[in-house]
N, C-alpha and C positions, 0 to 999 in steps of 0.2 A: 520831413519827420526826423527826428534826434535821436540817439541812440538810448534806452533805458538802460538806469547804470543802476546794480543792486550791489551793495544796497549803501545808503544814505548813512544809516545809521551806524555804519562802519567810520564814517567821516568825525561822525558829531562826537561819538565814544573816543578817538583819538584825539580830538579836538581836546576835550575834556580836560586829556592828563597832558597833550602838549597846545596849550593855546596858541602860541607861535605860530603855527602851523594854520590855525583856522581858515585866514584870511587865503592862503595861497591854496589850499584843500578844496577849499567852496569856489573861488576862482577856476579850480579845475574842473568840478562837478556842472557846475554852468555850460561851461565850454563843452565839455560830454555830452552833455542831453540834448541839446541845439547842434553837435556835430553830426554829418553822416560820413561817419569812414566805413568804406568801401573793402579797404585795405591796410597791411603796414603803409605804402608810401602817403594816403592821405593823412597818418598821426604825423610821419615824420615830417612833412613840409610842414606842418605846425608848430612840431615840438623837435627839433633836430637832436636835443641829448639822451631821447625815447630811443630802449635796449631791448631788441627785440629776443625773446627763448623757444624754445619749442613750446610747444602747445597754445597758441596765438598769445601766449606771459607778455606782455608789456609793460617796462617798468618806465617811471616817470619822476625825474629829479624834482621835488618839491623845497621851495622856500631855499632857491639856491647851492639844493646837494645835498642838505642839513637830511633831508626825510627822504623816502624814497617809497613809491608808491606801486605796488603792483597789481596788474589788474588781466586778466583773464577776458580775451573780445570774439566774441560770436561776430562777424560780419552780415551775413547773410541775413541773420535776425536778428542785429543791430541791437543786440545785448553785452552791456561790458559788466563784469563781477570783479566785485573789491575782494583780491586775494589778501590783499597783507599792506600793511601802512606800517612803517618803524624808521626809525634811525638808520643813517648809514652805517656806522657799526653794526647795528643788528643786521642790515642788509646780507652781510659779509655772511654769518649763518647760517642762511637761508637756503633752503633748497626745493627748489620750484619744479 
């Protein structure tokens, strides 16, 4: 069983106003629902440029650094929540 990632529709709304992005967003959202992480080290033996923050925050270089993807991961109940999707500049803003 794969991890439920909430929500989708965070994806498709960024999609929207950055297309770019689609292909490597949905790429990611596949690989989420079919993964089981256990823990940070099963993202990072995946994704080795995944930046781990307090409060299980996981951010995820998207579309080569361009986008930057954070997401919030329950283990235990294998729920991960789309915090924030924006630009690396916007990245830089942010406070998680």
């Amino acid at each position: 069983m794969g991890m439920n990632v909430i929500s989708r529709k965070t994806i498709d709304q960024f999609s929207r106003k950055h297309a770019d992005a689609k292909g490597s967003l949905l790429a990611w959202y596949r690989e989420a629902i079919h993964a089981s992480w256990s823990g940070p080290a099963d993202i990072k033996e995946r994704y080795p440029s995944a930046s781990f923050l307090s409060n299980n925050i996981v951010i995820f270089n998207i579309k080569g650094n361009r986008y930057r993807l954070a997401v919030q991961v329950a283990y235990h109940t294998k729920i991960i929540m789309i915090r924030w999707i924006g630009t690396h500049a916007e990245y830089d803003k942010q406070s998680f």
